[in-house]
C-alpha positions as a printed NumPy array, in Angstrom:
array([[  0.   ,   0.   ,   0.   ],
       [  1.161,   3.622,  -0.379],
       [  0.784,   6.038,   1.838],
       [ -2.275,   7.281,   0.746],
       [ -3.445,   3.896,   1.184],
       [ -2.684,   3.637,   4.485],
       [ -3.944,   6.618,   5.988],
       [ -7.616,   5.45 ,   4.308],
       [ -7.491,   2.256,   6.071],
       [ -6.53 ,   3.926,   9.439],
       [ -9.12 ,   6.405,   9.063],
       [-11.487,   3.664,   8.371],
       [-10.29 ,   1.652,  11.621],
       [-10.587,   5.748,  13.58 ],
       [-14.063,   5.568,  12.48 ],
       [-15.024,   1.896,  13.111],
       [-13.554,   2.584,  17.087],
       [-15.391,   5.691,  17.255],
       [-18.283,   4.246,  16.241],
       [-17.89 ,   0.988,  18.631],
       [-17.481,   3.094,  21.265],
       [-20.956,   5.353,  21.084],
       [-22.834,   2.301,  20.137],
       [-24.034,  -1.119,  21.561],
       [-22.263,  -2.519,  18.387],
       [-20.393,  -5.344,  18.945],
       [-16.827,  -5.715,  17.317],
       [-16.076,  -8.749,  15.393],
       [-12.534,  -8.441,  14.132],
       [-10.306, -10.759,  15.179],
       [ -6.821,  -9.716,  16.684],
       [ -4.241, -11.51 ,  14.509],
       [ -0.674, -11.984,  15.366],
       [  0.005,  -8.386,  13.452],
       [ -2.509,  -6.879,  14.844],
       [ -1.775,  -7.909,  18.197],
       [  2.254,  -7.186,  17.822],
       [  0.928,  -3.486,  17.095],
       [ -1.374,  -3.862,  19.683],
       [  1.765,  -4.36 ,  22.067],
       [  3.499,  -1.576,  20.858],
       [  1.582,   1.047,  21.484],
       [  0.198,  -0.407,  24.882],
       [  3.956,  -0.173,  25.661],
       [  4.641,   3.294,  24.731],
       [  7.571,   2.566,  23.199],
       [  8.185,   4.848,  19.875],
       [  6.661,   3.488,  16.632],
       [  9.089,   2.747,  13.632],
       [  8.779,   2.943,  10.375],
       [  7.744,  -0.999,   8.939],
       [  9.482,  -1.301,   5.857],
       [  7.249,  -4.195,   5.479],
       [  3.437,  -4.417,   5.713],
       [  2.466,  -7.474,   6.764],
       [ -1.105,  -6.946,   7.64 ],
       [ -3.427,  -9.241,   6.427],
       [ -7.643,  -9.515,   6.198]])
């Protein structure tokens, strides 16, 4: 993905919390190992880094 690309999809995922969170909705995405690894990091609050390689899969 370029950049472009990837600042759709996390606006996409800003919206979907958002939403989540004002609604009774219940989430259904699973946490997958990448997801969870990013997860980790930020929970951490260690600094991001640039991934030179996405590895983020549906």
């Amino acid at each position: 993905m370029n950049v472009d690309q990837h600042l759709k999809v996390a606006q996409w995922h800003m919206e979907q919390a958002r939403l989540h969170a004002t609604t009774e909705h219940t989430c259904g995405c699973p946490v997958n190992e990448e997801y969870q690894r990013i997860i980790d990091i930020v929970e951490s609050g260690e600094k991001i880094e640039e991934d030179l390689s996405c590895s983020v899969q549906s």
